[in-house]
C-alpha positions in Angstrom: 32.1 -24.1 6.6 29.1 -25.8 4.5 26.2 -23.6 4.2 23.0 -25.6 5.6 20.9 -26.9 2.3 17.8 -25.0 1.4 14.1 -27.2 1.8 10.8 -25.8 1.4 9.1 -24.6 4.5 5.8 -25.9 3.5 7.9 -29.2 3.8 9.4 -28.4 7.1 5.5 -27.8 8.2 4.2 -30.3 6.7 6.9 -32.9 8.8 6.8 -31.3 11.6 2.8 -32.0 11.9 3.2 -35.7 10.9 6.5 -35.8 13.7 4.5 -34.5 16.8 2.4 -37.0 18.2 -0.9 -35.8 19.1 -1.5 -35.0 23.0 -3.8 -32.0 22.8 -7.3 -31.3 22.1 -10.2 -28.7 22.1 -13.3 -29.6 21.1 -15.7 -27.7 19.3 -19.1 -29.8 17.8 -18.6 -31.0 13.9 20.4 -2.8 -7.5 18.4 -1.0 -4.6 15.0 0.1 -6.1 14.8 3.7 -5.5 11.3 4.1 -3.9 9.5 6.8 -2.1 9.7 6.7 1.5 7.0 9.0 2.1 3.8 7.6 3.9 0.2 8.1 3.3 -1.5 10.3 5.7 -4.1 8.7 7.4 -5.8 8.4 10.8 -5.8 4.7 10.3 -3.5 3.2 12.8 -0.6 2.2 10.7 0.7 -1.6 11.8 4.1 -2.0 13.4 3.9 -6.3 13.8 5.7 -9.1 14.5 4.6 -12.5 14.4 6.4 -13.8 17.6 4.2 -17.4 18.0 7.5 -19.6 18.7 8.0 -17.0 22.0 6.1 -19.5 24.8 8.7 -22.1 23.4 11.4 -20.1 23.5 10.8 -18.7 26.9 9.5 -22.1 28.7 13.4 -23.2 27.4 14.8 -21.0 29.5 16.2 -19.0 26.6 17.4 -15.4 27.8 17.1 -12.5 25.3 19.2 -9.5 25.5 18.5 -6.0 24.2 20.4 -3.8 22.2 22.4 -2.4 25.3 22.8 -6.1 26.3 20.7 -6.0 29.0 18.3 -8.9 29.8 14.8 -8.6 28.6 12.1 -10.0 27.5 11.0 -9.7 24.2 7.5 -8.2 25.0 9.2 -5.5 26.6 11.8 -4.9 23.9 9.2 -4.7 21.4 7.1 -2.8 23.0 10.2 -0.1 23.9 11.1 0.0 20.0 7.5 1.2 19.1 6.0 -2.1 18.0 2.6 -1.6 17.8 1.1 -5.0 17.1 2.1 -8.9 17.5 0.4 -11.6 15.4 -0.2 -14.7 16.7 -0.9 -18.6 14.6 -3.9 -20.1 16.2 -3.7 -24.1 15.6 -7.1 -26.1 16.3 -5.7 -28.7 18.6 -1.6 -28.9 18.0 -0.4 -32.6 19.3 1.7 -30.8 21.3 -0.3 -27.8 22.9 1.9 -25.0 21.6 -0.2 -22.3 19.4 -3.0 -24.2 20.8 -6.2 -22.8 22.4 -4.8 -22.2 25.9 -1.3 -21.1 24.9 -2.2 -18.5 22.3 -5.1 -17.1 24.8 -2.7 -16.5 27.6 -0.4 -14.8 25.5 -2.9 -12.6 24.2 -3.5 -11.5 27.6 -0.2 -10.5 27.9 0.2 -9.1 24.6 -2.8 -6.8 26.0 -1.0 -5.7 29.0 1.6 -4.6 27.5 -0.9 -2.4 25.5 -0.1 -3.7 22.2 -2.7 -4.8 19.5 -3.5 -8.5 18.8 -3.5 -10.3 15.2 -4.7 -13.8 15.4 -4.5 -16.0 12.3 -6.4 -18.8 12.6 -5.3 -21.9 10.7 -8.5 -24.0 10.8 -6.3 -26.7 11.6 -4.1 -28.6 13.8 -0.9 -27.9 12.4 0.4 -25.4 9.7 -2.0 -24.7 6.9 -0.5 -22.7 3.9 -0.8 -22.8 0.0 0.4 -26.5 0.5 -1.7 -27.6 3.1 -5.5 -27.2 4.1 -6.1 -30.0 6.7 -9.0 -29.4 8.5 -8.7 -30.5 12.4 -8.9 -33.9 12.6 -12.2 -33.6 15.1 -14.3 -31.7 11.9 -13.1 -34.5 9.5 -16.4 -36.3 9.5 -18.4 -33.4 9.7 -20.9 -32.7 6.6 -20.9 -29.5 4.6 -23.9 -28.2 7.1 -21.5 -29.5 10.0 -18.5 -27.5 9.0 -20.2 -24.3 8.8 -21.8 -24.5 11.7 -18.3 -25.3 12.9 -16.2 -22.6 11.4 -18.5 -19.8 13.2 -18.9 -21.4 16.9 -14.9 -21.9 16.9 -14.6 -18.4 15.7 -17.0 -17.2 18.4 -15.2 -18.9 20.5 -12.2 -17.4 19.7 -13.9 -14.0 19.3 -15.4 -14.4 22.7 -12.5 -15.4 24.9 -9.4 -13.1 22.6 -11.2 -10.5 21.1 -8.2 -9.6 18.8 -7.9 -6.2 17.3 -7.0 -8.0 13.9 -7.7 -11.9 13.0 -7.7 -13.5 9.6 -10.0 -15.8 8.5 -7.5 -18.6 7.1 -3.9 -18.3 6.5 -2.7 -18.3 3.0 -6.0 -19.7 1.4 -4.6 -19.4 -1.8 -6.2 -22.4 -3.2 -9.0 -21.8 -0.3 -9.4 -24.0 3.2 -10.6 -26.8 5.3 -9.9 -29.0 2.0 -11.4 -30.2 0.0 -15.0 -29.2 1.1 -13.4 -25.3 1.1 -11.1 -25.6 -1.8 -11.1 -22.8 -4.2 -12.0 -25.0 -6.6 -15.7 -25.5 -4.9 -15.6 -21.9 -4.9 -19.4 -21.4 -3.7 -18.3 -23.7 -1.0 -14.8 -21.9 -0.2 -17.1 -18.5 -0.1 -19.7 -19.5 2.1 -17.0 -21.4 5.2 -15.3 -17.9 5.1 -19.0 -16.1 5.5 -19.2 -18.5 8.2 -15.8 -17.4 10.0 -16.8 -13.4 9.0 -20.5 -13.9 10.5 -19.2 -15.1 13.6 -16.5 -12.1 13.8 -19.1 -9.4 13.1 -21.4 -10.5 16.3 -18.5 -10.6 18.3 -17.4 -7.5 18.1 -17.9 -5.4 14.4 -14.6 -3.0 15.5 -12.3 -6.3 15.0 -10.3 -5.7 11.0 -10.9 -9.3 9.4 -8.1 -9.9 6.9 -8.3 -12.6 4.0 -4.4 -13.4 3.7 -2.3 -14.4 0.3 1.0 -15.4 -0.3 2.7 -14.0 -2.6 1.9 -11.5 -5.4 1.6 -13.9 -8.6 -2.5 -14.3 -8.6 -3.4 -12.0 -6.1 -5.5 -10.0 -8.0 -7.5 -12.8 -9.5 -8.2 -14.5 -6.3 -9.3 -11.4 -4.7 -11.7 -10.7 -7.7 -13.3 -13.7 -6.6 -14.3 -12.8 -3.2 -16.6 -10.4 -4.0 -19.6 -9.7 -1.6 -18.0 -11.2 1.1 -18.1 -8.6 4.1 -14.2 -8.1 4.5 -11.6 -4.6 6.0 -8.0 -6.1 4.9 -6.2 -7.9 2.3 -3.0 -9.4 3.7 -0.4 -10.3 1.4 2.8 -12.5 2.1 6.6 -11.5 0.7 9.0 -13.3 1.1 12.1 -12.6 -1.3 13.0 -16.1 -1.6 9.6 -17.2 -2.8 8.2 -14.2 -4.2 10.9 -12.2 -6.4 13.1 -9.6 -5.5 11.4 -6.8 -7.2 10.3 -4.4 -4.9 9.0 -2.0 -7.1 6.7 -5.0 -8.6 5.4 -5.3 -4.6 4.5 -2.1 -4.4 2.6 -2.0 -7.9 0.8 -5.1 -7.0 0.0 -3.8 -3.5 -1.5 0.0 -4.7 -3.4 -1.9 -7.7 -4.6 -4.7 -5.0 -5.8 -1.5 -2.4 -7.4 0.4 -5.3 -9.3 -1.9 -7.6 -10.7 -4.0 -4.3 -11.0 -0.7 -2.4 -9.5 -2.1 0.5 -6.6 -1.9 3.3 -3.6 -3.9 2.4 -1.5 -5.1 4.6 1.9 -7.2 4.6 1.1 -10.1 6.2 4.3 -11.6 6.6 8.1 -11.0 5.6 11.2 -11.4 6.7 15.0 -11.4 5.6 18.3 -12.7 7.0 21.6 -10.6 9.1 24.1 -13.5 8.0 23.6 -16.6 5.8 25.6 -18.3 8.4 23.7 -20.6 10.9 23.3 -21.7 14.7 22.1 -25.1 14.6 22.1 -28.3 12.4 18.3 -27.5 11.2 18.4 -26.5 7.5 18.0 -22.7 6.8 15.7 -21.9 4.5 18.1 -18.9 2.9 21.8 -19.4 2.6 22.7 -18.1 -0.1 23.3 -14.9 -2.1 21.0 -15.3 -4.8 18.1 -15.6 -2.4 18.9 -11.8 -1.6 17.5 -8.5 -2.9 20.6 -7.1 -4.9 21.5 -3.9 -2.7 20.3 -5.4 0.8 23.4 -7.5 1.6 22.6 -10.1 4.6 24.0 -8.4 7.1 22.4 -6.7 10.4 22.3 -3.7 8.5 21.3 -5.1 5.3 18.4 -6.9 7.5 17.5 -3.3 8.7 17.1 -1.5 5.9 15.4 -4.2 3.5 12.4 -4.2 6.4 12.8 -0.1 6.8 11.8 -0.2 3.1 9.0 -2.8 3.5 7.8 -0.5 6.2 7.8 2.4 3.1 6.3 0.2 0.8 3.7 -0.8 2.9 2.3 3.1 3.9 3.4 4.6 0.4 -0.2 4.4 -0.7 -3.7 5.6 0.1 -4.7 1.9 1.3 -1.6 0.8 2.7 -1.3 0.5 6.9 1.5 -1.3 7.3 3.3 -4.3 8.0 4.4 -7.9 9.9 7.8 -9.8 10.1 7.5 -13.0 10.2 10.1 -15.2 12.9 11.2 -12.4 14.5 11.7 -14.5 17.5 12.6 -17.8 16.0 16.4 -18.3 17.1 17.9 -21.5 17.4 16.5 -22.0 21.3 16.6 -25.9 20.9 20.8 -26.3 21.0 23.4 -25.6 18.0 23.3 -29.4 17.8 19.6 -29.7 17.0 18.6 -31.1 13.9 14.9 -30.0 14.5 15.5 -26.7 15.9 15.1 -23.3 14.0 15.2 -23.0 10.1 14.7 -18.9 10.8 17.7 -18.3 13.0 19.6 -16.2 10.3 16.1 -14.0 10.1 15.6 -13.6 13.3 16.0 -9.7 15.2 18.3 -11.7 17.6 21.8 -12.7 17.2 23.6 -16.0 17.5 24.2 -14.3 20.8 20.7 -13.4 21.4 21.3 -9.9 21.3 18.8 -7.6 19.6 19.6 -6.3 16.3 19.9 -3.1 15.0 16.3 -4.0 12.6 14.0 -3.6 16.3 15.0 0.5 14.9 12.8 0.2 12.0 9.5 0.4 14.7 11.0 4.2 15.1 12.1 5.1 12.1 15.9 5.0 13.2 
């Protein structure tokens, strides 16, 4: 068998905006590292998350999940039993399909809620994926002047306040070189600062007990972009690792993350991660890791390899006085279109499911087993 290629998931975003059509729209005016495993003591609820935002797909496909005794279940439950604490959500502004829309991402906050589980929303400011690649602002702001998009950015995050109320919600996801380009590109950086007092403004009236989070990928110029944000009101820095995009030194993660919480004299959070039970696949959609030297020497891709590389994240991330914790990224992105699917799941092999859709041993890590 051929492992599936390797492409760029800002690609695979990027395509699979321009492939949807547009249909829906809400309006709103214009060797293992040997670390310590000890955690900081804190009454600061430390995050258990998974992003789960493919799960409305997933589940409106008829897709059944099976726990770890092979039992039916969904995956709300099965979380929630394993002693997740959170689940993060992607907002998109209006999606030309509806999903991670408005009214799909406010439902399933509501039953997020009832499950009595926290809600993290990260909010695009767009209609598809935004990332350090991508900054579109929804197509209805495009005209809008710089006075417009302000005024913008805070009544969509009221709305969102209003109608969600998350727990957690960042303002932007992976602004790296800022948002809602080119008006908020970090470049215009008195521009980028002031659409992101917009978004905090709005957050603070809502409700001042929501965490805001300003999110990075990666760990190569984290510190100077941070530096940069100074005086804007702020709980959490959210950083993404991904081992295939990031480096596979842990011990450089967790330098990066004490020095981040210390010198910024915030909480620091892991935004997003994830790492693969196989390098095999389930559909014909190229993986995005498939291969060995993607890996963190000592963390073979394996369901136990899987489980310990994100027990160790979950170290990492509570090691220090700042840190509270952590989010896996895809946890529920299995290959729900079809093993024929061309346009299906790059994430399969990441997932906390099986090719057989049977929870893996890494839904443990929530309790420590």
């Amino acid at each position: 068998m051929i492992l599936k290629s390797n492409i760029s998931p800002y690609w695979t975003r990027f395509l699979t905006g321009i492939i949807i059509g547009f249909f829906f729209l809400v309006s709103v005016s214009c060797s293992k590292t040997t670390i310590s495993t000890t955690s900081v003591t804190s009454t600061t609820t430390i995050i258990q998350g998974v992003d789960i935002s493919y799960l409305p797909q997933i589940e409106q496909a008829g897709i059944v999940l099976y726990n770890q005794a092979g039992q039916p279940e969904d995956m709300l439950t099965t979380l929630k039993n394993a002693g997740c604490n959170t689940v993060r959500l992607r907002l998109w502004y209006a999606p030309a399909d509806g999903h991670s829309g408005f009214a799909e991402v406010k439902n399933f906050v509501q039953q997020i809620k009832a499950k009595g589980m926290k809600v993290w929303l990260t909010v695009h400011y767009s209609d598809t994926w935004a990332d350090p690649g991508h900054q579109t602002p929804p197509q209805a702001w495009t005209n809008c002047t710089f006075s417009a998009l302000k005024d913008s950015v805070y009544a969509y995050t009221t709305r969102i306040m209003t109608q969600m109320n998350p727990d957690y919600i960042q303002i932007g996801n992976e602004i790296n070189g800022g948002f809602l380009w080119p008006e908020g590109s970090i470049d215009s950086l008195s521009n980028f600062k002031a659409l992101l007092s917009e978004g905090i403004r709005a957050v603070r009236a809502a409700n001042p007990n929501t965490k805001i989070i300003i999110h990075f990928a990666g760990l190569t110029g984290a510190n100077g972009f941070f530096g940069q944000l100074t005086g804007l009101d702020y709980d959490m820095i959210g950083i993404s690792y991904y081992p295939v995009w990031h480096g596979t030194d842990l011990t450089l993660l967790q330098s990066t993350l004490t020095s981040l919480g210390s010198t910024y004299n915030k909480q620091v959070v892991i935004a997003e991660t994830a790492y693969p039970f196989t390098l095999l696949w389930n559909d014909n959609t190229n993986n995005i890791v498939g291969a060995t030297n993607q890996l963190v020497p000592g963390y073979p891709a394996t369901p136990q390899g899987q489980h310990d590389f994100v027990a160790k994240i979950k170290a990492i991330s509570t090691f220090f006085a700042q840190g509270v914790g952590f989010c896996y990224w895809g946890a529920e992105f299995i290959a729900f279109k079809g093993s024929t699917a061309t346009d299906g799941s790059d994430w399969e092999n990441q997932a906390f499911y099986d090719f057989t859709n049977k929870a893996l041993p890494v839904f443990n890590v929530f309790s420590n087993k």
